[in-house]
C-alpha positions as CSV (number, residue, x, y, z in Angstrom):
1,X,-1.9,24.7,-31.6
2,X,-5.1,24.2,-29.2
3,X,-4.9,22.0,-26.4
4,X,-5.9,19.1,-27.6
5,X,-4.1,18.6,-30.9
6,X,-1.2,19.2,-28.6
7,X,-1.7,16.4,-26.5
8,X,-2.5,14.3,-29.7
9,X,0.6,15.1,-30.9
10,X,2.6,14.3,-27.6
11,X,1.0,10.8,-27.7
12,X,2.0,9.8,-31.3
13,X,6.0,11.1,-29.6
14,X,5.3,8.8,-27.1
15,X,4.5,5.9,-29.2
16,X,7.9,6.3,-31.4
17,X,9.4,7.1,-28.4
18,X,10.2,10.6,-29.0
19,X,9.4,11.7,-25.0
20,X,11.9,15.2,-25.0
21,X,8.2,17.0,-24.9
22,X,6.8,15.4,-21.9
23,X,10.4,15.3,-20.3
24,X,10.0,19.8,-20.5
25,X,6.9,19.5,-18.5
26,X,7.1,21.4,-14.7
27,X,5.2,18.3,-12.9
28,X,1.5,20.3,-11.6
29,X,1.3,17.5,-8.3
30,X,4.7,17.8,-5.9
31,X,3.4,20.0,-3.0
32,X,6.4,22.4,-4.2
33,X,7.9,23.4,-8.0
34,X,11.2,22.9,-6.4
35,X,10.8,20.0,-5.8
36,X,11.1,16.7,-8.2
37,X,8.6,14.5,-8.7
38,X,8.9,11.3,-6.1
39,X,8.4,7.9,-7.4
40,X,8.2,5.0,-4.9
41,X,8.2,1.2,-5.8
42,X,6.8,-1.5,-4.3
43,X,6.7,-5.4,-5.6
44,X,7.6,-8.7,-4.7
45,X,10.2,-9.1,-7.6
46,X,12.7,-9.2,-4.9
47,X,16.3,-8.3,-6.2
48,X,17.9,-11.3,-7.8
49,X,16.1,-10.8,-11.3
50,X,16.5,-7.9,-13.6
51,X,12.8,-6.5,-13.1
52,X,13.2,-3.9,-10.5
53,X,16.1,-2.5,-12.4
54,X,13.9,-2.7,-15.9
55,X,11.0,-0.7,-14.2
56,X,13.2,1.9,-13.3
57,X,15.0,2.4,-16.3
58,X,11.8,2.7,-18.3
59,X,10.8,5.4,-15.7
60,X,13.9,7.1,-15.7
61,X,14.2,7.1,-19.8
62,X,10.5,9.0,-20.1
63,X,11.1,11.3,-16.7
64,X,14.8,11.5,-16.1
65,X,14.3,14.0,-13.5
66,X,11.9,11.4,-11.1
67,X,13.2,10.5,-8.1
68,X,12.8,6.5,-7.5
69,X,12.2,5.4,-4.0
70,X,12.1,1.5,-3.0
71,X,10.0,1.3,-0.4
72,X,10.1,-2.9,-0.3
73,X,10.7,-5.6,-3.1
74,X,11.0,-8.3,-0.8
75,X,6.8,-8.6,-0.3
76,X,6.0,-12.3,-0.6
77,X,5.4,-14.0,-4.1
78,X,2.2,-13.3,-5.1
79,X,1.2,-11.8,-1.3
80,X,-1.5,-9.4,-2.4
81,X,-2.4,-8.7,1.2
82,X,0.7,-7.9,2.4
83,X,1.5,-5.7,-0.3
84,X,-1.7,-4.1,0.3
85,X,-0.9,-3.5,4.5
86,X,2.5,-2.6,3.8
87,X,1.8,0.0,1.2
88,X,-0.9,1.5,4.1
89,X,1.3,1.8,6.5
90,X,4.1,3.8,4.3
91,X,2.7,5.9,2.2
92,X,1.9,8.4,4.6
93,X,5.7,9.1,5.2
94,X,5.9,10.6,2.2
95,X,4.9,13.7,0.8
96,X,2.1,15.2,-1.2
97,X,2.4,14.8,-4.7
98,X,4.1,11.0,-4.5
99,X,3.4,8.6,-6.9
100,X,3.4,5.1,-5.8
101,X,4.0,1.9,-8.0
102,X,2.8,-1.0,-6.6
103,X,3.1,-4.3,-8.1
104,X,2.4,-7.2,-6.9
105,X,0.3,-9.1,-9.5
106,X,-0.6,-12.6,-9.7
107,X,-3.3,-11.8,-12.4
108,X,-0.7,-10.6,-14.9
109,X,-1.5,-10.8,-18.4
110,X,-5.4,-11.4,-17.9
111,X,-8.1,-9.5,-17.9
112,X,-7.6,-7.7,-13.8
113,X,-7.6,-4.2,-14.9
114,X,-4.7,-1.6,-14.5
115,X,-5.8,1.2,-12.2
116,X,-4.8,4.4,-10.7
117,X,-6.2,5.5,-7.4
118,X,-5.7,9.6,-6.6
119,X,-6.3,10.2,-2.9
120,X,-5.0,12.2,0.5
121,X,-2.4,14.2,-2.1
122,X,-1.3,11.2,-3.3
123,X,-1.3,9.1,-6.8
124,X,-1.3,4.7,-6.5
125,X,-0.5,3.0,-10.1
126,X,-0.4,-0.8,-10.1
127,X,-3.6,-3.8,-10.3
128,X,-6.9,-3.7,-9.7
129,X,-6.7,-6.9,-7.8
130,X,-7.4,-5.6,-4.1
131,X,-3.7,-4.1,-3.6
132,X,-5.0,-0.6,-3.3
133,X,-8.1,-2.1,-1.0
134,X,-7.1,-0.7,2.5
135,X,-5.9,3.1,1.4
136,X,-9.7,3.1,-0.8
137,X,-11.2,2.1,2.7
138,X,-9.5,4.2,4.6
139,X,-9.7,7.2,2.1
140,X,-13.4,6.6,1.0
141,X,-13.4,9.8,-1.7
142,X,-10.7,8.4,-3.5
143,X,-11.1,8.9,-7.4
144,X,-10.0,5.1,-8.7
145,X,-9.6,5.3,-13.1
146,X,-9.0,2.3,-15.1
147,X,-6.3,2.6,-17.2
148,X,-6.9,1.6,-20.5
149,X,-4.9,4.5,-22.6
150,X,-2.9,2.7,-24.5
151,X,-0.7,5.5,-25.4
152,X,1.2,5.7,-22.5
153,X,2.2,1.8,-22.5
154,X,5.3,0.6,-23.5
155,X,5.0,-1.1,-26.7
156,X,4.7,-3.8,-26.9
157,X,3.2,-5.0,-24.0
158,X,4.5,-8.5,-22.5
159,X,2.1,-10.5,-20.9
160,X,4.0,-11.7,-18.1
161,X,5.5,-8.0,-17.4
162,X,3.3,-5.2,-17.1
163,X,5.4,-3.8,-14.4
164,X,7.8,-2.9,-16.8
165,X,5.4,-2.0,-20.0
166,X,2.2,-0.8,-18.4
167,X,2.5,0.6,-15.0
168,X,6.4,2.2,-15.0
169,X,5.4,4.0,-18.0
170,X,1.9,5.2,-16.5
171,X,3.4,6.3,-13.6
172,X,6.5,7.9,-15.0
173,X,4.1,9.9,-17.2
174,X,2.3,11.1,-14.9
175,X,5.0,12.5,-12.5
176,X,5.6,14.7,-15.6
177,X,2.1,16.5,-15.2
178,X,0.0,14.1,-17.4
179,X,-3.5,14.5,-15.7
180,X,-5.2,11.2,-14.2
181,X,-8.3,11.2,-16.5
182,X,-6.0,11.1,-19.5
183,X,-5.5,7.3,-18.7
184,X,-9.1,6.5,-18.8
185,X,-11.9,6.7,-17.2
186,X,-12.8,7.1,-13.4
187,X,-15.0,3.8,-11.8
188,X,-16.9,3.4,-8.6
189,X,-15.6,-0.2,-7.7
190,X,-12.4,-1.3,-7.3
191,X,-11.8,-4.6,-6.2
192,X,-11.7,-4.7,-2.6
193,X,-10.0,-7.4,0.1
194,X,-11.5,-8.4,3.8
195,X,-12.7,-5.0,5.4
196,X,-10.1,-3.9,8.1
197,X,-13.0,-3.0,10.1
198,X,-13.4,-5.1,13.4
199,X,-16.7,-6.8,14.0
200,X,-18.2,-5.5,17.0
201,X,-20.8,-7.3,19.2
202,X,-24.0,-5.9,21.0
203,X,-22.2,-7.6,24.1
204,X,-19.2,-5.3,23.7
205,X,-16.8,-8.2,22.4
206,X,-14.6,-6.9,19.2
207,X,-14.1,-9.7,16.4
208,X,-10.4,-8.3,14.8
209,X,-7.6,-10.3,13.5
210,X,-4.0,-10.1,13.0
211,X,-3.7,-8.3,9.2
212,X,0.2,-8.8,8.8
213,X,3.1,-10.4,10.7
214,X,6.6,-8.2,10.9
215,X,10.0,-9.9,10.6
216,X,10.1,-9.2,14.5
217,X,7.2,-11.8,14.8
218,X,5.0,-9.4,16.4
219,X,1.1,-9.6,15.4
220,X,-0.4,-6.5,13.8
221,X,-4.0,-6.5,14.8
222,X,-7.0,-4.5,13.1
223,X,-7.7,-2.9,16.2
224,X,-7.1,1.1,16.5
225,X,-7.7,3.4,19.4
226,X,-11.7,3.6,18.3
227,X,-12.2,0.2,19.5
228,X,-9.3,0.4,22.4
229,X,-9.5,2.9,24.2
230,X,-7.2,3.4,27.1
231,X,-10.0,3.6,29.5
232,X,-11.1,0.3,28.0
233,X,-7.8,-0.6,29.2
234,X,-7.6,0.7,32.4
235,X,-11.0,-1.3,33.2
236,X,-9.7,-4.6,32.9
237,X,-10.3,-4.9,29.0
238,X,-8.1,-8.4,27.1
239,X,-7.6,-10.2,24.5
240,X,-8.0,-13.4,23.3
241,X,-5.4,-14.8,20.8
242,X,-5.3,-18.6,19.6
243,X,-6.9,-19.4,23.1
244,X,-4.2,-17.4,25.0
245,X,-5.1,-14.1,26.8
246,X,-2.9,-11.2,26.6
247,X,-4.0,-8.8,29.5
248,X,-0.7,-6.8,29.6
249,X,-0.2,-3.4,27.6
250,X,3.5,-2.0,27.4
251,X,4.5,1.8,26.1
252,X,7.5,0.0,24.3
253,X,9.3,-3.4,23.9
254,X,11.9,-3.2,26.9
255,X,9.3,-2.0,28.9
256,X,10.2,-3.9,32.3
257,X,7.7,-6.6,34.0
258,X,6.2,-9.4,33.3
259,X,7.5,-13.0,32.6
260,X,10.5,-13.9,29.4
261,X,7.7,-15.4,27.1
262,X,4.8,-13.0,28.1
263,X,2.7,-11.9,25.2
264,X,1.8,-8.2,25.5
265,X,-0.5,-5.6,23.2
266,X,1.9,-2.0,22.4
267,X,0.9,0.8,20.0
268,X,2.6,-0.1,16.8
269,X,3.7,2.8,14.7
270,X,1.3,2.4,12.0
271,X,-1.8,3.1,14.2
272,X,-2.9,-0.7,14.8
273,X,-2.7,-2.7,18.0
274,X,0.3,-5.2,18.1
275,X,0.8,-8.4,20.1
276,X,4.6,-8.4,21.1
277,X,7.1,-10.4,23.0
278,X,10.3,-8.8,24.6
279,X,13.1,-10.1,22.5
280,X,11.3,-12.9,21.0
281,X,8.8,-13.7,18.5
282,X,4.9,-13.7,19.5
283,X,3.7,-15.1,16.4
284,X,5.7,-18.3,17.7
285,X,5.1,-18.2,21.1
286,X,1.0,-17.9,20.3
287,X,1.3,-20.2,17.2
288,X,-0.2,-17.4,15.4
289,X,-0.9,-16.8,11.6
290,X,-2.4,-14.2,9.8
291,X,-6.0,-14.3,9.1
292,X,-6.4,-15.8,13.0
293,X,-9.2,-14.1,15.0
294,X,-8.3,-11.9,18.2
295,X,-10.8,-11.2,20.2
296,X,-11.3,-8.5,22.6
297,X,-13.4,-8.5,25.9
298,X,-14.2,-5.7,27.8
299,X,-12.8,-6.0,31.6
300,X,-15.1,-4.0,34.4
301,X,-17.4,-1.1,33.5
């Protein structure tokens, strides 16, 4: 049997369920054979409902041998951004060859298209509704296919779950060595969110703004070491936050000095600038929300 007739024939198992053919496969993508293929999951279905659990099951029941990895379920109903900064900053602990679910989809059931985005060793499954916007920016050759293959859905599809019937299966088939073009075809543009790119000024002011808020209350800032440099800091350079200015930079949170509600910048671990508060919350203390501007001057030259 040629190639294709076989993969003809795998499909039609699929569709009645018959998946012991694609189950054999060695998965092609894990940086290792030895290795099993690493699924991770990331919604806002929280844990109270059944869904998390019925997304896994179909994943497990097509590639028993996955590995299934929560990263978060407890994004915020229907918080496409936050889904979309938190995915950013984790993926990059894990290792080549993951495939990560993402679902977070307030478009479910209409016509948003299903996509999966291959970049830096790494497969995304989940909506084309700006949730994969900051890794496409950040990864600008990223091959993005809409997945329209119908084969590989569970059937049949609900229209309020296609966690469960469209993107499980998708990406549990292709963590057993399905390759991404089988799903459909690749496309040049994605929907995108608000660029995480700060605005810079010919007068040397940045425009940034805070991108995501931790449970910690600190403020996670768009600003990276290309628009802060520490010589930027060591001249005097500030910011400006919801008309409060933060002139203090700290190495880490118990960092000694300054006064009990003193706002201060720190390196976050995710690569962005973050305005922090020893033991307290700085998004309360500067009445901050996300979306507000920060703005950076430059000190002396």
């Amino acid at each position: 049997m040629n190639r294709g007739r076989e993969r003809r024939g795998d499909r039609e198992k699929w569709r009645r369920g018959e998946t012991s053919s694609l189950r054999s496969r060695v998965p092609i993508f894990p940086s290792s054979r030895s290795q099993l293929p690493l699924i991770t999951l990331l919604t806002d279905f929280g844990t109270s409902d059944y869904f998390v659990s019925a997304m896994k099951g179909v994943i497990l029941s097509i590639n028993p041998n996955a590995r299934v990895v929560d990263i978060t379920h407890e994004i915020p109903a229907r918080d496409i951004e936050a889904a979309a900064f938190t995915l950013l900053a984790a993926h990059s602990s894990f290792p080549s060859g993951t495939i990560n679910l993402a679902v977070v989809d307030p478009g479910v059931g209409s016509a948003r298209r299903a996509i999966l985005v291959e970049t830096g060793g790494q497969f995304f499954v989940g909506p084309d509704n700006g949730i994969f916007s900051y890794l496409c920016e950040r990864q600008p050759k990223a091959k993005v296919f809409e997945v329209t293959n119908k084969d590989y859905f569970r059937a049949p599809v609900s229209s309020t779950f296609h966690g469960r019937d469209v993107f499980a299966p998708v990406a549990a088939a292709l963590s057993t060595g399905i390759f991404p073009s089988e799903f459909g075809k690749q496309i040049t543009s994605p929907r995108l969110l608000a660029s995480l790119l700060p605005e810079k000024l010919k007068n040397g002011t940045v425009k940034a703004r805070i991108i995501h808020i931790d449970r910690f209350g600190s403020c996670i800032t768009n600003l990276t070491p290309r628009e802060l440099t520490e010589k930027m800091i060591a001249n005097g350079a500030y910011l400006v936050a919801n008309g409060a200015k933060v002139k203090s930079f700290r190495n880490f949170f118990s960092e000694r000095g300054g006064r009990g509600r003193e706002v201060f910048g720190i390196w976050g671990s995710a690569g962005f600038l973050e305005l922090a508060a020893k033991d307290k919350s700085a998004a309360k203390i500067l009445k901050a929300k996300r979306g507000q501007q920060v703005v950076l001057r430059m000190g002396k030259t």
